[in-house]
C-alpha positions as CSV (number, residue, x, y, z in Angstrom):
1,X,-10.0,24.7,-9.9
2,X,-6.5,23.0,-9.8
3,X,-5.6,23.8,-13.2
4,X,-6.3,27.4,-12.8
5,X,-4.3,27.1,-9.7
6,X,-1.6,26.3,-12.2
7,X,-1.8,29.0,-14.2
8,X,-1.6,31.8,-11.3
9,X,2.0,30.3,-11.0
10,X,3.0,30.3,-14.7
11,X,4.7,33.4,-14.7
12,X,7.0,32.1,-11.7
13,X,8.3,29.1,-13.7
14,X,10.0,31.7,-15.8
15,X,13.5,32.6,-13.8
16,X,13.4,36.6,-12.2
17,X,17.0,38.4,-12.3
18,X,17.9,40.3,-8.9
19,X,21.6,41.3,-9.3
20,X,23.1,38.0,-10.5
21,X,20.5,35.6,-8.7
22,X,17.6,34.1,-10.2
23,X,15.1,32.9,-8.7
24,X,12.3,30.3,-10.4
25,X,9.8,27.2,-9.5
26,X,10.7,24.2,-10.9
27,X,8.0,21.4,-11.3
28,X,10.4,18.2,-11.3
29,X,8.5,14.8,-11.2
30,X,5.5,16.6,-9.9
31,X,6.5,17.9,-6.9
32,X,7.3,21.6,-7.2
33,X,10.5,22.9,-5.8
34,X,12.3,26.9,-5.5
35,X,15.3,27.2,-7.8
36,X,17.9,30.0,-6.7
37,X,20.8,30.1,-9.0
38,X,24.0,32.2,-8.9
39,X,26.9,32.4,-11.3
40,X,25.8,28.9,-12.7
41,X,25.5,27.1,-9.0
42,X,22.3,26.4,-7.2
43,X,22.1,27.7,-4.1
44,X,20.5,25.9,-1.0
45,X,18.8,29.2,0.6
46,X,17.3,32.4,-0.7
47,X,20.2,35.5,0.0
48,X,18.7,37.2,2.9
49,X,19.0,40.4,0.9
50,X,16.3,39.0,-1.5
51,X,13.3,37.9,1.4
52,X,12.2,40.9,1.9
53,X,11.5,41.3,-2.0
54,X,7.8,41.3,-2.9
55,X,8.3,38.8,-5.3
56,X,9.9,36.5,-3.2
57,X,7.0,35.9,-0.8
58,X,4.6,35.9,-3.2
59,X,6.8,32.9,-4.6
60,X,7.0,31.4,-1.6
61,X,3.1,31.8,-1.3
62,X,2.8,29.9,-4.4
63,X,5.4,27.4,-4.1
64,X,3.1,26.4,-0.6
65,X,0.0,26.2,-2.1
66,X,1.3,24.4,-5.1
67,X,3.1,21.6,-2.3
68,X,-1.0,21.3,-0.8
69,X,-1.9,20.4,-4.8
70,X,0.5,17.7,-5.1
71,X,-0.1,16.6,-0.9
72,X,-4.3,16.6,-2.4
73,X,-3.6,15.2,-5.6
74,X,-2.0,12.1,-4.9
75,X,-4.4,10.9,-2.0
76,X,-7.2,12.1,-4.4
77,X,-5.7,9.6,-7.3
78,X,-5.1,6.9,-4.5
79,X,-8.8,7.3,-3.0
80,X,-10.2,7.6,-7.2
81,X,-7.9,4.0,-7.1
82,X,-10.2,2.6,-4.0
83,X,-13.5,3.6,-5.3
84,X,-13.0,2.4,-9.1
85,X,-13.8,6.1,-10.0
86,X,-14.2,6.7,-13.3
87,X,-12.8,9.1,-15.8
88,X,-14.0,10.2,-19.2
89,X,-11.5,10.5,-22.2
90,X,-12.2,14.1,-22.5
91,X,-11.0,14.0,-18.4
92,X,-8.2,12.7,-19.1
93,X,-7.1,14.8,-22.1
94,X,-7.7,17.8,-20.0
95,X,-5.7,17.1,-17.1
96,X,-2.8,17.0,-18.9
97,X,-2.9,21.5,-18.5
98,X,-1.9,20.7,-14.5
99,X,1.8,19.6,-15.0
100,X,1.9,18.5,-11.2
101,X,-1.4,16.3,-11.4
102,X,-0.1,15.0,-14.9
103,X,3.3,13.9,-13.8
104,X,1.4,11.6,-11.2
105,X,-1.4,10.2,-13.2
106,X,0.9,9.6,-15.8
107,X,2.5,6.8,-13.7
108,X,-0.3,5.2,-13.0
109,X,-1.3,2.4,-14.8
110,X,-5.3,2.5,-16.4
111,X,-7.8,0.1,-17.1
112,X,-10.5,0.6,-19.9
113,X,-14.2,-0.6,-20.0
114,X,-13.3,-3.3,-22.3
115,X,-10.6,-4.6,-20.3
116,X,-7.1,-2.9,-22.0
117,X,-4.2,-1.4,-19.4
118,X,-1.7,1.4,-19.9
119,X,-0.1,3.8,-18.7
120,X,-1.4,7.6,-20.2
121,X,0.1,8.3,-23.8
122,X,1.9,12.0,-23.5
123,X,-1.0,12.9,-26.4
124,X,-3.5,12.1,-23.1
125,X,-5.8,10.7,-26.0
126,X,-4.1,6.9,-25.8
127,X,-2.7,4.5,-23.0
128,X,0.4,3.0,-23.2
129,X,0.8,-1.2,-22.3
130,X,3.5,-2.3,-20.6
131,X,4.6,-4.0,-23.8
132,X,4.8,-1.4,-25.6
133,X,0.9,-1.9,-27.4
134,X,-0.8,2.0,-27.9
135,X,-4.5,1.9,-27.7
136,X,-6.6,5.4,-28.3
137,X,-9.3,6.2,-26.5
138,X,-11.8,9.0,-27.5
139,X,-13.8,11.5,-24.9
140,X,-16.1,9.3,-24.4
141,X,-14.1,6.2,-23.2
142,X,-14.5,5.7,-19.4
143,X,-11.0,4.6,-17.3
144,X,-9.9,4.1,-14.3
145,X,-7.2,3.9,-12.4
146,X,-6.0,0.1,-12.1
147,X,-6.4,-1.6,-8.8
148,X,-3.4,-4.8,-8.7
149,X,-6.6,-6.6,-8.5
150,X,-7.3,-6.1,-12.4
151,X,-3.6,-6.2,-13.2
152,X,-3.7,-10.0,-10.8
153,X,-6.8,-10.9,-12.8
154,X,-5.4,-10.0,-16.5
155,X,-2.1,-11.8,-15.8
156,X,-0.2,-8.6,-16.9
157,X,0.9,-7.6,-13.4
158,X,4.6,-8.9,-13.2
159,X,4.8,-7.5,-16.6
160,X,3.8,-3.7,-14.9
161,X,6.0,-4.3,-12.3
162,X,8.8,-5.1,-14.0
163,X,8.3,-1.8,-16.5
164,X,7.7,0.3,-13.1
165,X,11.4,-1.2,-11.9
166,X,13.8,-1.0,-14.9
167,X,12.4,2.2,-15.7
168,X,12.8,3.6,-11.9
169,X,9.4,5.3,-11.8
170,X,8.3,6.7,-8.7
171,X,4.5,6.6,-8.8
172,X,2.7,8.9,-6.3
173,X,1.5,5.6,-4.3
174,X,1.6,2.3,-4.2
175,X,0.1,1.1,-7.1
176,X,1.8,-1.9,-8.9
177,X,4.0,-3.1,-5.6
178,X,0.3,-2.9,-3.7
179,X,-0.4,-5.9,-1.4
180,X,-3.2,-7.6,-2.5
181,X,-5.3,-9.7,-0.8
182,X,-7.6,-12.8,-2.1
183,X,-10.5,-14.3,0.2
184,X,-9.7,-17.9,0.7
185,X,-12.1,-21.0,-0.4
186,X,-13.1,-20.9,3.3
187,X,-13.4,-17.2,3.8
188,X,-15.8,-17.1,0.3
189,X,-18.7,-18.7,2.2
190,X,-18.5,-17.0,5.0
191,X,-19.1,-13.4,6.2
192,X,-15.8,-13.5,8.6
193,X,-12.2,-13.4,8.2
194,X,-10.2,-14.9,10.9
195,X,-6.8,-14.7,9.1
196,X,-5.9,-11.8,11.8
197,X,-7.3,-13.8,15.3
198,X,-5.2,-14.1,17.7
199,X,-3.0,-10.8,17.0
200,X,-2.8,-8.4,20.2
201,X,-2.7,-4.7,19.2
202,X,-2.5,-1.7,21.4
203,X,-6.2,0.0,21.2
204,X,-5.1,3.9,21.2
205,X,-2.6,3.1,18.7
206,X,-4.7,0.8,16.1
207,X,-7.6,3.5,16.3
208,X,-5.3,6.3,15.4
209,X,-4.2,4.6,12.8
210,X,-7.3,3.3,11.0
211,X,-9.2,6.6,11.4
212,X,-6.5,7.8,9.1
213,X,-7.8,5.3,6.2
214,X,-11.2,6.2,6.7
215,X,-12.5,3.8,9.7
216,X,-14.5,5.0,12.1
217,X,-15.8,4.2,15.8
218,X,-18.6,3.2,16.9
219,X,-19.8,2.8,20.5
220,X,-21.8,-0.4,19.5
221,X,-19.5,-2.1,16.9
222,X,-15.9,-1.1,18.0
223,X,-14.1,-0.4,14.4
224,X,-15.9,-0.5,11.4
225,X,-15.1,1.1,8.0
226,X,-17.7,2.0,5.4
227,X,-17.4,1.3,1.4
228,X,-20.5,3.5,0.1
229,X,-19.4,2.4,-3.3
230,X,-18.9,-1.4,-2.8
231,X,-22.1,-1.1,-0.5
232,X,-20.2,-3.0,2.6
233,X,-19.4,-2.2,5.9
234,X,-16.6,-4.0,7.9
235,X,-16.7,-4.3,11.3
236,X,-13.4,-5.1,13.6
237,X,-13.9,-7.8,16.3
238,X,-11.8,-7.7,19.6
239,X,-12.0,-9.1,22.7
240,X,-11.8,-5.5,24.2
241,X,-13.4,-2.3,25.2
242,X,-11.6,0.4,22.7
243,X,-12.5,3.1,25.2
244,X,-10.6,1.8,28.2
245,X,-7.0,2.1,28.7
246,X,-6.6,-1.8,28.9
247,X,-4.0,-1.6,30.7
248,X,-4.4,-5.0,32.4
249,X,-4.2,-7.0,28.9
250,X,-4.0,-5.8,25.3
251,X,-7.2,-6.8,23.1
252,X,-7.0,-9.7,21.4
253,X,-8.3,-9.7,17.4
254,X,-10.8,-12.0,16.9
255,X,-12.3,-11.9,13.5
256,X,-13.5,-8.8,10.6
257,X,-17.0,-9.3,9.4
258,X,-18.9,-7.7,6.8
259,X,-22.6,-6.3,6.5
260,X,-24.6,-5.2,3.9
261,X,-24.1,-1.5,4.1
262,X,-27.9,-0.2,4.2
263,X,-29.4,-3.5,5.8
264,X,-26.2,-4.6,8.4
265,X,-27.0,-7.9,7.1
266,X,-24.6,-10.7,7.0
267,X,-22.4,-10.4,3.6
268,X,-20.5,-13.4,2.3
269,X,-17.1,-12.4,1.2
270,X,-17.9,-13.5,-2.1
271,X,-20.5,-11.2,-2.3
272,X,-18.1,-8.2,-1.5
273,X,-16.7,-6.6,-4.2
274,X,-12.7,-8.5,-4.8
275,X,-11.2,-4.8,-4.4
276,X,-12.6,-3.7,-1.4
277,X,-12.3,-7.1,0.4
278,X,-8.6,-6.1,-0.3
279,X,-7.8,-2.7,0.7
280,X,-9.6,-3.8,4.1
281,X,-7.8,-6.6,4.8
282,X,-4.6,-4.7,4.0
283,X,-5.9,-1.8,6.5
284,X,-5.9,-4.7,9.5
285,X,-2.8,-6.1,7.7
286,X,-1.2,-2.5,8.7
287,X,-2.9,-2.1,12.3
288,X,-1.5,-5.4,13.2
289,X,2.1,-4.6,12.2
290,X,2.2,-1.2,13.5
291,X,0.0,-1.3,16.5
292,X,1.0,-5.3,17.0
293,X,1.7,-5.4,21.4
294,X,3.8,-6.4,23.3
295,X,7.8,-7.0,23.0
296,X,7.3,-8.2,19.3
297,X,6.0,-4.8,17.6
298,X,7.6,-5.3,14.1
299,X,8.0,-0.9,13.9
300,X,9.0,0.1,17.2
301,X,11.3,-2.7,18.2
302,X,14.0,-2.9,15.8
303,X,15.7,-5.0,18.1
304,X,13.2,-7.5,17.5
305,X,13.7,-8.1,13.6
306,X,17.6,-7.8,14.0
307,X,17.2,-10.9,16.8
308,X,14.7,-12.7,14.2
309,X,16.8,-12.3,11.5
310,X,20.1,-13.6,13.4
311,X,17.8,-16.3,14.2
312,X,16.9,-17.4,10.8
313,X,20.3,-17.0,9.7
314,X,21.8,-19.5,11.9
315,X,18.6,-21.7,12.1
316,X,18.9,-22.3,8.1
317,X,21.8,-23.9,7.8
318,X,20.9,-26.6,10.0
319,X,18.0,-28.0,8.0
320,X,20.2,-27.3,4.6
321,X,18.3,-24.7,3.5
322,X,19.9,-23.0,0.6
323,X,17.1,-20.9,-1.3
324,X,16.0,-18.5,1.4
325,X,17.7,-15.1,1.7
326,X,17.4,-12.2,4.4
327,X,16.8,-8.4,2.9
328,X,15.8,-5.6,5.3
329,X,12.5,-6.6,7.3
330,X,11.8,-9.7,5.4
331,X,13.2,-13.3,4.2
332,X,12.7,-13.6,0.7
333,X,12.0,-17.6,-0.3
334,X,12.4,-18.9,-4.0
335,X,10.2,-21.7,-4.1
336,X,9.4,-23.9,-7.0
337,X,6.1,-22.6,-7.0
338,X,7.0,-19.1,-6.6
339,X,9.0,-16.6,-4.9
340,X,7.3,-15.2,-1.4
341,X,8.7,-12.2,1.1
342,X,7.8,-12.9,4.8
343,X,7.8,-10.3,7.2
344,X,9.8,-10.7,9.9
345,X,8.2,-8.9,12.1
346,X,4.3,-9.6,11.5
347,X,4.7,-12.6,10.2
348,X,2.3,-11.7,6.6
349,X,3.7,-13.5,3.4
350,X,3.5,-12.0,0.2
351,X,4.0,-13.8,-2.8
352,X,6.1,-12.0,-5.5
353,X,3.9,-10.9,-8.6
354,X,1.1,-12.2,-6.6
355,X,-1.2,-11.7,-3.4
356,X,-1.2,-11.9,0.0
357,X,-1.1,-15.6,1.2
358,X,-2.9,-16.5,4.3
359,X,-1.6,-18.6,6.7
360,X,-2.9,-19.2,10.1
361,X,-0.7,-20.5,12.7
362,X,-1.8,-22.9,15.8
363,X,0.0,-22.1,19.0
364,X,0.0,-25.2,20.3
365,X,2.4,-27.0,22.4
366,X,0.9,-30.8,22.0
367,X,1.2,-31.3,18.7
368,X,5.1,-31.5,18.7
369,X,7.9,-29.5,18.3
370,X,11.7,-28.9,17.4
371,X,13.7,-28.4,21.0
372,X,16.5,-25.7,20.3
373,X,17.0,-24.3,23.2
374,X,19.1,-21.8,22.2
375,X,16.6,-20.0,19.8
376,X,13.6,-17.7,21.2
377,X,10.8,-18.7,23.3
378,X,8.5,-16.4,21.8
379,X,5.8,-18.1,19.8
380,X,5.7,-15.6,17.0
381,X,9.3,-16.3,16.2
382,X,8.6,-19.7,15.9
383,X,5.7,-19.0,13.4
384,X,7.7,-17.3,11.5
385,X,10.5,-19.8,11.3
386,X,7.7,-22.4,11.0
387,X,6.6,-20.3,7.9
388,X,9.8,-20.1,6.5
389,X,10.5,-24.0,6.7
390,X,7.3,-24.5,4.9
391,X,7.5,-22.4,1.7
392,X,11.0,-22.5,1.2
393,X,10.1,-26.5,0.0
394,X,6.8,-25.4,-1.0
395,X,6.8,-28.2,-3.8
396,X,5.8,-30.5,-0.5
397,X,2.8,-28.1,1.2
398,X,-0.3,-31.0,0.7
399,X,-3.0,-28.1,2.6
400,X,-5.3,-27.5,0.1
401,X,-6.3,-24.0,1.6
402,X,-2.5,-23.1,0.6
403,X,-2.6,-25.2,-2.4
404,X,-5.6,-23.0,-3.8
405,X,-4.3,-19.8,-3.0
406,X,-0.5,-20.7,-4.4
């Protein structure tokens, strides 16, 4: 159906002549776009003389519904990405007819059945590593669409994100720059995750949000999000009731727990499958930077990162701390184990090339602490500091939860 949507609008890719001005689509990078030329210069808006031409609004008409295709292809590819979908070689070959879902898939990076990456050959009948390495696959082969997860596993991630960069591809979504996220040692034998507790979120906000990625709500269960294909449902704790305003105090996270899907039996994270596990953890990841409460949300108070970063700029010199550098929302460390980005705002640490690291702070005020009285007093700020301290001489972290995960 989408390539013969593509085919209606060949004949509009060929430039029309109306008294020196031409008029065309243009399918640049995948996105479609109107060209109106005149004299040899591209003009920003269609004459007025020319709108009321038949032609024109049936371009326009076809320049929409070609925008919808490339809007619906790319969540289509991201949500194929999610679900491990799998495509056929013959699949493959054909979808190189749609030039708009070809320029995006062609950017995305594959993995076979037996294990081999690439990005799709321009003969669509081979993939492409990021070394350069051409592997054919026939119309049989099955492929998907790499999750950083098998990229993470194969060791051949950095090398994917490095092509992506000097190359200056834009892929359709986040694809080899996706957060990951690994269960810890202790998280593996459980059926919880507590790496978010303790985060307050506004309720309306958070809700809107996750419905958006495919969670739902449930009058019994509060939040929960269902992966038919992974055969797990996840279920978001908080000390709450999501349909009251709350306006008296802001729920509190407590913990995200998964069930087997057709039982609502207790899963161990081990037992969930590694990519899932992942893009749920990255959903709460998001809630609790978006919809985080209070007079420390990371997106809404700007004001907020600019007084953490002056913070950490001033607060670094005093412990003669040299490797830690402040770019946009986050301080980017260069360890000797690694290089990690922490988030300002939220406080997550992302380890370059690597996955999500999990930290949990304890806000407490009798196990000692640093008296500046000129810094902030809000606890978050000094987690983040606290965080900062600790990986930039990472060569010294003895916690063998961080240990493992590093």
């Amino acid at each position: 159906m989408e390539a013969t949507l593509i085919k209606d609008a060949e004949k509009y890719l060929v430039p029309k002549h109306f008294g020196g001005v031409s008029l065309r689509l243009l399918i640049d990078d995948g996105e479609p776009e109107i060209i109106c030329e005149s004299n040899g210069k591209i003009l920003q808006n269609i004459p007025s003389r020319l709108k009321k031409e038949t032609y024109v609004s049936h371009l326009k008409e076809v320049y929409k519904l070609l925008k919808e295709q490339h809007s619906r292809g790319r969540a289509l590819l991201e949500q194929a990405m999610i679900e491990s979908a799998e495509f056929s070689g013959y699949e493959i070959s054909s979808l190189k007819e749609n030039p708009i879902i070809w320029k995006m898939f062609s950017r995305l990076v594959l993995v076979t059945d037996s294990g081999q990456t690439g990005f799709p050959g321009e003969d669509g009948a081979s993939i492409i590593s990021a070394e350069g390495v051409i592997n054919a696959i026939s119309a049989d082969n099955r492929l998907r669409i790499a999750h950083p997860f098998d990229l993470f596993s194969s060791k051949e991630w950095s090398a994917y994100q490095s092509f992506v960069f000097d190359h200056q591809w834009r892929q359709p979504f986040k694809q080899v720059f996706r957060e990951l996220y690994i269960p810890t040692t202790e998280e593996k034998g459980s059926n919880r995750s507590m790496r978010y507790s303790g985060n307050q979120i506004m309720p309306s906000r958070a809700a809107a949000l996750l419905k958006k990625r495919q969670w739902t709500v449930d009058y019994d269960y509060g939040l929960q999000k269902i992966c038919f294909n992974s055969n797990v449902t996840a279920v978001l704790y908080a000390m709450a009731d999501w349909f009251s305003p709350a306006d008296i105090e802001s729920p509190t996270l407590e913990y995200v727990e998964f069930h087997d899907r057709r039982t609502f039996k207790d899963k161990k994270i081990s037992e969930v499958s590694p990519i899932a596990f992942s893009e749920i953890m990255r959903d709460v990841d998001l809630a609790v930077s978006v919809a985080h409460a209070g007079g420390v949300d990371p997106e809404t108070s700007h004001s907020t990162i600019e007084m953490r970063r002056a913070i950490v700029s001033h607060t670094l010199p005093m412990f003669g701390i040299s490797n830690v550098s402040l770019a946009g929302n986050f301080a980017k460390v260069s360890g000797q184990l690694g290089c990690y980005n922490i988030h300002l705002g939220s406080g997550t640490i992302h380890k370059e090339g690597g996955t999500q690291i999990a930290v949990l702070p304890v806000h407490a005020q009798n196990r000692g602490r640093i008296f500046l009285p000129f810094l902030d007093e809000d606890p978050k700020t000094a987690e983040i500091i606290s965080k900062i301290l600790l990986f930039a001489d990472d060569s010294g972290i003895k916690d063998p939860s961080i240990l493992n995960q590093l």
